[in-house]
N, CA, C and O of each residue as an XYZ file, in Angstrom:
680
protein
N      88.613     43.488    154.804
C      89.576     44.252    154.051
C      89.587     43.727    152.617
O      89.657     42.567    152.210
N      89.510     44.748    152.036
C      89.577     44.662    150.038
C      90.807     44.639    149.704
O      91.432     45.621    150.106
N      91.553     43.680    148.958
C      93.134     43.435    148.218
C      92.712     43.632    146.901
O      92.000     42.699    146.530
N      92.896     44.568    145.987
C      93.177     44.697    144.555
C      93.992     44.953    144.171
O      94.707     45.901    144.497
N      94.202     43.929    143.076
C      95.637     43.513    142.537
C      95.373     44.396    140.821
O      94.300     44.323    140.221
N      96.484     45.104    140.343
C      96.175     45.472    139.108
C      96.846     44.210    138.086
O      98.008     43.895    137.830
N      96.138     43.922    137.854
C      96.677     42.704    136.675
C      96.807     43.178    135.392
O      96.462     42.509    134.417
N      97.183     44.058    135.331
C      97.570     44.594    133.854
C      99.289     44.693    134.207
O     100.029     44.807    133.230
N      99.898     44.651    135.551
C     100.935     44.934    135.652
C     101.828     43.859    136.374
O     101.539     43.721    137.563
N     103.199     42.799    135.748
C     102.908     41.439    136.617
C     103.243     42.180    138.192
O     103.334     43.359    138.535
N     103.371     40.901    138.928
C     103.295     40.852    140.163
C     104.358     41.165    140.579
O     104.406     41.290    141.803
N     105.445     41.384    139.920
C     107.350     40.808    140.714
C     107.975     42.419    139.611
O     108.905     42.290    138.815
N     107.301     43.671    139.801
C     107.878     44.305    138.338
C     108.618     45.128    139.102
O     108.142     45.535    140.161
N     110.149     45.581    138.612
C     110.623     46.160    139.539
C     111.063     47.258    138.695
O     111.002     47.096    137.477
N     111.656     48.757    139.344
C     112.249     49.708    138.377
C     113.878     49.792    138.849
O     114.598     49.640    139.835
N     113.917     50.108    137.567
C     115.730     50.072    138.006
C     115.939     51.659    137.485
O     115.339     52.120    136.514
N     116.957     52.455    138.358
C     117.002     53.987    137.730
C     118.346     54.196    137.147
O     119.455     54.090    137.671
N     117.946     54.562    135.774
C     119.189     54.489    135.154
C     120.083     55.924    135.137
O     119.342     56.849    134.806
N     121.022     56.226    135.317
C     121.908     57.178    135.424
C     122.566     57.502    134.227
O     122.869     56.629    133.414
N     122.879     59.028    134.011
C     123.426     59.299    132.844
C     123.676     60.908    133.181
O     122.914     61.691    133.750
N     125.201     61.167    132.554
C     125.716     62.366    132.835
C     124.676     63.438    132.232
O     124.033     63.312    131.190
N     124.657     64.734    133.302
C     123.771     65.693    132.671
C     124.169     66.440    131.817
O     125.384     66.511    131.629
N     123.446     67.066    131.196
C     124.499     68.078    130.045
C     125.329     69.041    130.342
O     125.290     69.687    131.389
N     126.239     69.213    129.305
C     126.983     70.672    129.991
C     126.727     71.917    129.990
O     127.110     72.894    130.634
N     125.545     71.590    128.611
C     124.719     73.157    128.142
C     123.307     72.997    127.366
O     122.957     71.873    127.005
N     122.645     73.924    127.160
C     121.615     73.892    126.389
C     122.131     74.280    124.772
O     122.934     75.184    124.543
N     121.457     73.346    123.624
C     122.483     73.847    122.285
C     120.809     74.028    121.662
O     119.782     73.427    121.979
N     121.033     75.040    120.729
C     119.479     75.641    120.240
C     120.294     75.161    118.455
O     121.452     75.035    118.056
N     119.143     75.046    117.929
C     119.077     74.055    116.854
C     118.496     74.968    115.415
O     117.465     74.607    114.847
N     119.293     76.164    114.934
C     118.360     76.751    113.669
C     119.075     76.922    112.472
O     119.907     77.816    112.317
N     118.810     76.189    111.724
C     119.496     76.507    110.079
C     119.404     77.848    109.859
O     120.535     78.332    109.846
N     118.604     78.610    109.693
C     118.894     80.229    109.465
C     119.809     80.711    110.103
O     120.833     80.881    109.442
N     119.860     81.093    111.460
C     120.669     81.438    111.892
C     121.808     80.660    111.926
O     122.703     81.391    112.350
N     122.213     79.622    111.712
C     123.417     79.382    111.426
C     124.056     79.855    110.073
O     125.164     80.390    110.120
N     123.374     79.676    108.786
C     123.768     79.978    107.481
C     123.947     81.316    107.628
O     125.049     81.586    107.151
N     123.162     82.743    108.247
C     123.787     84.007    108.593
C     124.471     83.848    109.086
O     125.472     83.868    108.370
N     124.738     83.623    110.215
C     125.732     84.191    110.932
C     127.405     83.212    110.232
O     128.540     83.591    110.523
N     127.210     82.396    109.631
C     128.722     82.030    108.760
C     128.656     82.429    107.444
O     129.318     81.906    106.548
N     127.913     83.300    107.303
C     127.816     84.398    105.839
C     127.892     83.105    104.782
O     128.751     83.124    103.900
N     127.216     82.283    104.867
C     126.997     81.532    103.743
C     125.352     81.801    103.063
O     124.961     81.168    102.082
N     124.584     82.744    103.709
C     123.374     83.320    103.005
C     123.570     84.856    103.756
O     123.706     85.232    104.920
N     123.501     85.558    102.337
C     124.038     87.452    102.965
C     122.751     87.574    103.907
O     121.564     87.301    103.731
N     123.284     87.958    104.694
C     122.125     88.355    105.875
C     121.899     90.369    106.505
O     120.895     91.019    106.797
N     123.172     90.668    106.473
C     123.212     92.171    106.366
C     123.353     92.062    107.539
O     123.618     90.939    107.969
N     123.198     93.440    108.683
C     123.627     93.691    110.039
C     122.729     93.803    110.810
O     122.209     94.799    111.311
N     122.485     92.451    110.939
C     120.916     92.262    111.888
C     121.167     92.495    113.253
O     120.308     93.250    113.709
N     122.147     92.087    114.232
C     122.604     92.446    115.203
C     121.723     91.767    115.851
O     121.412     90.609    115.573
N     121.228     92.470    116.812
C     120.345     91.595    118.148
C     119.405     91.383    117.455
O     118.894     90.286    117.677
N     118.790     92.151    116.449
C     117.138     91.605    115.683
C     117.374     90.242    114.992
O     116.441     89.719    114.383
N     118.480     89.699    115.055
C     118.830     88.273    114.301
C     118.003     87.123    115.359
O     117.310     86.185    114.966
N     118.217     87.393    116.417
C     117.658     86.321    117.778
C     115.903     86.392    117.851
O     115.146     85.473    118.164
N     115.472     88.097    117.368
C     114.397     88.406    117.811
C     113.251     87.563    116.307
O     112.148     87.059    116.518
N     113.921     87.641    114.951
C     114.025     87.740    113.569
C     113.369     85.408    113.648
O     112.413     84.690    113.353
N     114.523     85.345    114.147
C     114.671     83.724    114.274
C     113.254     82.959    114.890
O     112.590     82.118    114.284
N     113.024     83.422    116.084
C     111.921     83.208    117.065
C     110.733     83.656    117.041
O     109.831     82.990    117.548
N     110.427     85.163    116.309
C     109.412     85.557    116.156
C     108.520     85.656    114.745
O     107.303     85.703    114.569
N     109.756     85.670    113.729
C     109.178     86.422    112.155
C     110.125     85.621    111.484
O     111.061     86.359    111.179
N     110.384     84.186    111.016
C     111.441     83.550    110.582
C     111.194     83.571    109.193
O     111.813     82.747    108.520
N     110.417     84.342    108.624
C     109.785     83.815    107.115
C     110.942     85.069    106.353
O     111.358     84.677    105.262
N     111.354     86.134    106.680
C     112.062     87.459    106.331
C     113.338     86.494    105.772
O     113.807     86.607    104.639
N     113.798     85.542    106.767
C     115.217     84.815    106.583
C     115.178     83.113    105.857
O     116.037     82.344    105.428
N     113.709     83.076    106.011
C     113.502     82.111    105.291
C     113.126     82.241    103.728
O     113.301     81.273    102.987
N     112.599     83.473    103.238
C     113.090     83.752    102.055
C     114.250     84.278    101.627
O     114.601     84.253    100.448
N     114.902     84.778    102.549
C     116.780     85.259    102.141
C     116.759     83.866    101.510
O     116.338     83.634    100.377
N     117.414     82.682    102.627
C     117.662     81.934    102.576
C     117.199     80.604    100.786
O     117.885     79.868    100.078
N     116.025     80.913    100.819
C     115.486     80.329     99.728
C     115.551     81.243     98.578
O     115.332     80.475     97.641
N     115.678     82.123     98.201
C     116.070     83.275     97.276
C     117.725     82.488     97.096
O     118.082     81.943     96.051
N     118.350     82.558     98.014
C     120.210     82.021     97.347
C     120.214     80.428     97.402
O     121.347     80.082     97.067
N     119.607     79.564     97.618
C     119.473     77.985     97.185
C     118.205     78.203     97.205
O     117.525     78.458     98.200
N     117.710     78.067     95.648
C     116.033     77.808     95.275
C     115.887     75.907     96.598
O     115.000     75.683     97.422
N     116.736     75.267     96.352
C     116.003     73.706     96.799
C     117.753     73.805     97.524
O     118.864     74.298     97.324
N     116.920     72.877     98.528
C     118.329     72.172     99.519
C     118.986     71.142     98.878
O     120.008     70.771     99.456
N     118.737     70.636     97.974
C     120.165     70.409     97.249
C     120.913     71.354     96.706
O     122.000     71.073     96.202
N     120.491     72.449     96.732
C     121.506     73.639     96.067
C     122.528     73.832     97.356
O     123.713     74.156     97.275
N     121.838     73.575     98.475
C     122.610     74.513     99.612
C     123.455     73.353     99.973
O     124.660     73.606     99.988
N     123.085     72.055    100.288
C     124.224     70.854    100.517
C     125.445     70.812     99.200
O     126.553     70.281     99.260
N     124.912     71.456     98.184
C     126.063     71.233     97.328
C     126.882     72.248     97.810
O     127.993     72.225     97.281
N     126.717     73.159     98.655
C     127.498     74.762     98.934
C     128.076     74.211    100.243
O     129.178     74.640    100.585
N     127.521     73.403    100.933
C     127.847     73.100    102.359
C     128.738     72.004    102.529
O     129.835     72.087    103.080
N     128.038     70.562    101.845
C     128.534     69.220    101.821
C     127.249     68.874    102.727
O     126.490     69.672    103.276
N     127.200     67.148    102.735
C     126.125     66.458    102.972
C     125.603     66.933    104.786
O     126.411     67.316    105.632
N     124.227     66.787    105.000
C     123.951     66.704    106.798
C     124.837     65.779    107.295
O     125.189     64.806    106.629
N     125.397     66.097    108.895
C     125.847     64.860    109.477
C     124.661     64.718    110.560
O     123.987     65.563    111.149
N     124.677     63.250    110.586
C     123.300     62.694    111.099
C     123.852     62.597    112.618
O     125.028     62.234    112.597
N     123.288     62.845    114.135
C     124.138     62.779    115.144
C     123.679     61.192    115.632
O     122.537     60.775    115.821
N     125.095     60.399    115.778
C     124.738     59.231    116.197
C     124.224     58.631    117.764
O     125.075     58.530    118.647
N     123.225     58.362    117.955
C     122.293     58.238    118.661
C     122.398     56.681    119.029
O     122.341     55.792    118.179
N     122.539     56.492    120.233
C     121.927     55.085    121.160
C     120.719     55.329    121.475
O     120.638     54.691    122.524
N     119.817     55.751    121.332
C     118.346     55.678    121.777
C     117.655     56.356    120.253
O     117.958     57.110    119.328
N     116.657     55.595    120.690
C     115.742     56.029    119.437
C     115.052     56.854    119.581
O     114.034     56.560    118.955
N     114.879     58.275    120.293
C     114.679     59.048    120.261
C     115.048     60.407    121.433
O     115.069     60.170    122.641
N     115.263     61.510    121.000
C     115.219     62.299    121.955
C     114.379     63.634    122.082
O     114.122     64.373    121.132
N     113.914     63.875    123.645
C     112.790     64.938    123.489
C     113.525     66.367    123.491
O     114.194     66.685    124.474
N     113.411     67.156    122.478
C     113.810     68.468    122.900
C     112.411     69.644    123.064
O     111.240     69.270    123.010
N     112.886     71.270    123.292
C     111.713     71.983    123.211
C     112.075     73.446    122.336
O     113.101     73.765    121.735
N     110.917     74.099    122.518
C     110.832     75.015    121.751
C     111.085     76.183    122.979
O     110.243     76.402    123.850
N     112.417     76.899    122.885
C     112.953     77.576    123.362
C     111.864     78.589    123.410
O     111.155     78.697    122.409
N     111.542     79.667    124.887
C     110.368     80.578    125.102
C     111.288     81.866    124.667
O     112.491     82.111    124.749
N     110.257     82.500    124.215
C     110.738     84.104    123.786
C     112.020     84.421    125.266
O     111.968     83.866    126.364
N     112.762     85.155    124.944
C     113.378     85.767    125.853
C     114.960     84.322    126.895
O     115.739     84.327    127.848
N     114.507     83.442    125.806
C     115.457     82.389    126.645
C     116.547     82.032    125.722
O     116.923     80.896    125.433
N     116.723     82.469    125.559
C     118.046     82.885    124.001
C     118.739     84.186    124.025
O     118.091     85.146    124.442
N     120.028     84.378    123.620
C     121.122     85.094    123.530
C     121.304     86.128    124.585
O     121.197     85.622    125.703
N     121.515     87.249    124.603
C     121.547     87.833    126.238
C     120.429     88.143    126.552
O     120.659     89.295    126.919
N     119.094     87.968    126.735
C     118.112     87.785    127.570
C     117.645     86.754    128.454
O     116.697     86.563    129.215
N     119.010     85.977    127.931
C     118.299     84.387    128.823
C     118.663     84.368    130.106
O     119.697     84.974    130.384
N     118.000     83.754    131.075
C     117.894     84.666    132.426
C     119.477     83.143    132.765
O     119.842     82.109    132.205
N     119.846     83.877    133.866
C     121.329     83.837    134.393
C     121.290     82.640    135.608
O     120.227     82.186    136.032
N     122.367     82.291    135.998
C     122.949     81.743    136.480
C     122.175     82.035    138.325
O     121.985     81.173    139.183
N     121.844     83.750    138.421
C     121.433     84.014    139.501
C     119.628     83.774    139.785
O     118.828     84.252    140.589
N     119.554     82.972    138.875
C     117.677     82.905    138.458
C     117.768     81.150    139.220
O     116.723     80.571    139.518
N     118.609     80.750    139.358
C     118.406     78.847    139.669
C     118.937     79.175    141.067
O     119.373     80.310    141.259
N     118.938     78.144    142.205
C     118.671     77.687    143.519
C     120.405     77.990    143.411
O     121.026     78.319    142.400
N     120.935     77.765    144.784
C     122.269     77.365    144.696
C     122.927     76.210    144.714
O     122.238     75.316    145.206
N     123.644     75.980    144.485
C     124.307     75.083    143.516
C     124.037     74.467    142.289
O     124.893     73.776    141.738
N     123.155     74.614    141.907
C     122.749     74.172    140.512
C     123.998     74.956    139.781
O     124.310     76.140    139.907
N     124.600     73.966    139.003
C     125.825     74.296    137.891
C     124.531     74.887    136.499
O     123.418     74.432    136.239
N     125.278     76.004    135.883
C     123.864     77.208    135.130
C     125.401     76.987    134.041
O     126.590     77.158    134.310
N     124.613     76.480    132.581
C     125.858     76.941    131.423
C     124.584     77.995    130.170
O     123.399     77.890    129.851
N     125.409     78.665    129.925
C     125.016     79.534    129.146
C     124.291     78.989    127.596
O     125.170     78.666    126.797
N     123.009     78.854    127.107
C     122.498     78.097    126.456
C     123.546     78.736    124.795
O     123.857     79.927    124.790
N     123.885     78.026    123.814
C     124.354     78.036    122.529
C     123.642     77.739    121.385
O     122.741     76.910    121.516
N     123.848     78.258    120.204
C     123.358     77.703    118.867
C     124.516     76.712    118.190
O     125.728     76.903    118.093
N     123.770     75.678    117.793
C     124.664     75.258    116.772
C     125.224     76.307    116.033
O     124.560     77.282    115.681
N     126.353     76.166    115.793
C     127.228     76.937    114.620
C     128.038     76.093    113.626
O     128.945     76.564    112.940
N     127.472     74.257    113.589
C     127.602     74.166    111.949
C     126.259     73.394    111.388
O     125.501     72.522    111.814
N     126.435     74.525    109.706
C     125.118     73.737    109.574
C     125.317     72.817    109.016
O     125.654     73.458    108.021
N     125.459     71.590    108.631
C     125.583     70.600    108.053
C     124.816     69.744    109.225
O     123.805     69.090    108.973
N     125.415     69.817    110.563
C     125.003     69.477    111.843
C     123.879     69.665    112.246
O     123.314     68.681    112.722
N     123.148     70.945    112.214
C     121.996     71.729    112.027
C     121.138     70.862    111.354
O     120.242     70.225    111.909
N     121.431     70.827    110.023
C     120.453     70.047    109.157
C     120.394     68.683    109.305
O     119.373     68.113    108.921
N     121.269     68.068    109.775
C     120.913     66.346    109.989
C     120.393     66.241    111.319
O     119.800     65.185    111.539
N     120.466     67.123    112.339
C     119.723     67.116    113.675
C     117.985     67.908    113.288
O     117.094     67.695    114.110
N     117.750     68.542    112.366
C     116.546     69.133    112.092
C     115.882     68.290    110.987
O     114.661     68.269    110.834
N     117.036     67.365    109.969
C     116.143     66.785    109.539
C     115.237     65.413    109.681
O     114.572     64.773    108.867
N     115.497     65.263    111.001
C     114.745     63.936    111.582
C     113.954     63.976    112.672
O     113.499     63.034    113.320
N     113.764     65.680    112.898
C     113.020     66.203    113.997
C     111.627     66.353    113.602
O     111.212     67.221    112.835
N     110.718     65.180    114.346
C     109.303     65.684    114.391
C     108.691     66.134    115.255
O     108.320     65.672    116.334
N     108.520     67.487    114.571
C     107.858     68.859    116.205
C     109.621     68.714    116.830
O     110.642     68.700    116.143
N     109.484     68.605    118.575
C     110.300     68.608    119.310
C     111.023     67.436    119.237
O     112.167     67.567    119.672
N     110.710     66.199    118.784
C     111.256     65.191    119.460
C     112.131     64.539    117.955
O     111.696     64.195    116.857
N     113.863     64.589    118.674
C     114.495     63.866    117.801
C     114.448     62.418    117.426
O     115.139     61.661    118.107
N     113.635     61.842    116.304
C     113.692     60.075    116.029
C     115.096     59.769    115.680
O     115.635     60.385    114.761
N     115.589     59.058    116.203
C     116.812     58.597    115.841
C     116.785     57.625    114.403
O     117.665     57.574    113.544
N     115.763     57.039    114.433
C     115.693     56.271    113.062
C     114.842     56.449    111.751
O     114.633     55.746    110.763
N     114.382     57.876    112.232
C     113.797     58.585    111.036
C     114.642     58.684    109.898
O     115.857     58.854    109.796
N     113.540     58.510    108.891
C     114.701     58.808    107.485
C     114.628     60.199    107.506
O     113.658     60.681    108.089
N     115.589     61.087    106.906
C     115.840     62.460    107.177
C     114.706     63.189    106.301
O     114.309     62.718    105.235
N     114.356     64.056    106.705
C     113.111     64.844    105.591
C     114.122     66.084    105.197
O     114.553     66.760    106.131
N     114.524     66.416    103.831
C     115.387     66.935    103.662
C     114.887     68.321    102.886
O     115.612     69.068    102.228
N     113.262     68.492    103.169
C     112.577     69.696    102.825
C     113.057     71.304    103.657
O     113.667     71.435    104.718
N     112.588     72.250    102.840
C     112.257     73.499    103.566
C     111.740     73.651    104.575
O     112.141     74.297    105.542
N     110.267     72.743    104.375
C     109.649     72.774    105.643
C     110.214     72.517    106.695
O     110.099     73.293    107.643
N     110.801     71.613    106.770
C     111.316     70.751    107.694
C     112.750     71.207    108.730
O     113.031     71.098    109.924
N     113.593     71.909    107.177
C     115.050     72.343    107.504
C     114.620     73.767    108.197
O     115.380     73.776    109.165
N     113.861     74.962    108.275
C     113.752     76.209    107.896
C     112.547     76.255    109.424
O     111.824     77.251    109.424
N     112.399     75.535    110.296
C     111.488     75.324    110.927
C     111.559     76.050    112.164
O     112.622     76.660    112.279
N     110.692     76.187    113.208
C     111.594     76.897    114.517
C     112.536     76.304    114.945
O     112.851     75.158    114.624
N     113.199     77.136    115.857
C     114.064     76.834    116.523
C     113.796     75.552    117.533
O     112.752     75.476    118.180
N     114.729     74.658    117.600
C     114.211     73.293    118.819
C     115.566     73.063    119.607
O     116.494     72.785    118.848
N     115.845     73.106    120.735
C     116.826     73.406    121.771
C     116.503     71.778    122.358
O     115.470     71.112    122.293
N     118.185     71.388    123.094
C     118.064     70.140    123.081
C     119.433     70.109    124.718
O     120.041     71.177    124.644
N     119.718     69.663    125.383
C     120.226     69.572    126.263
C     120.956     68.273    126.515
O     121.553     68.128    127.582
N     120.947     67.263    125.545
C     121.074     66.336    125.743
C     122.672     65.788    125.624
O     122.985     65.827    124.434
N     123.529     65.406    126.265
C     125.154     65.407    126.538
C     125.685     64.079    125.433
O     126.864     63.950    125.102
N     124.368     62.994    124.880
C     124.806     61.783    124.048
C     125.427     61.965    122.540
O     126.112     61.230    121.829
N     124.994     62.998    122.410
C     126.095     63.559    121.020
C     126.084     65.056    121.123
O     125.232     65.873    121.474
N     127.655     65.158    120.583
C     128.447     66.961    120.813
C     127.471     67.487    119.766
O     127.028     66.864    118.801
N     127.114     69.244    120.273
C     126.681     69.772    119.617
C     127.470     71.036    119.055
O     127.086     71.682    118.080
N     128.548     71.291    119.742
C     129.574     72.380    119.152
C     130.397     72.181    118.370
O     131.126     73.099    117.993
């Protein structure tokens, strides 16, 4: 009989599983649509094409948006500074919400097993919040100790949805 030992891993390593409350909801993460919908950039009566507008063709609202603050210091002076969400871990993974999983198309409560507790996914609705959670987001994943990138690129980006219960998102 053959005994192989992986020695890259010590001998005595044990896992411990750490526990932590689950979220109460899914919170979707977009500076455009937040600055429309609190009429702080005129957006006009987009109605349901606002969800479709956000996810599919964001450049229409990303020049609104940059047309009424040429640079994001124009728009923090209209808003007041990002609040940065304070974070015990140095990072968190979020994703890029799939077509159709946002506002009333997102499939229901009757789509999961039973008992699974189903909360209705949300957008941020402030941006100040918006922008200090987007501006330390690279791709999906929030760095907690990123310095904030306080660009267009950066602020104006897709949408990134986050589930995570360690800081309020409403």
């Amino acid at each position: 009989m053959t005994l192989l030992h992986n020695m890259s891993v010590p001998p005595r390593t044990s896992a411990q599983l750490g526990g932590r409350p689950v979220a109460s909801g899914i919170t979707f993460y977009s500076l455009p649509f937040v600055l429309i919908i609190k009429e702080i950039v005129p957006g006009g009566p987009f109605g349901p094409k606002l969800g479709h507008l956000i996810h599919h063709d964001p450049s229409e609202l990303s020049a609104r948006i940059i047309q009424t603050f040429p640079t994001p210091a124009d728009l923090f002076r209209r808003i007041g500074p990002p609040e940065f969400p304070k974070l015990r871990h140095d990072f968190l993974i979020g994703w890029r919400p799939a077509p159709g999983h946002s506002g009333e198309n997102c499939p229901g409560p009757e789509s999961l097993p039973a008992g699974v507790i189903w909360s209705a996914p949300t957008y941020c609705r402030d941006p100040r919040r918006c922008a200090g959670v987007l501006s330390r987001c690279y791709g999906t994943v929030l760095l907690g100790r990123r310095e904030p990138d306080l660009s267009w690129d950066r602020l104006l980006g897709p949408v990134i949805a986050f589930d995570e219960p360690l800081f309020p998102s409403r």
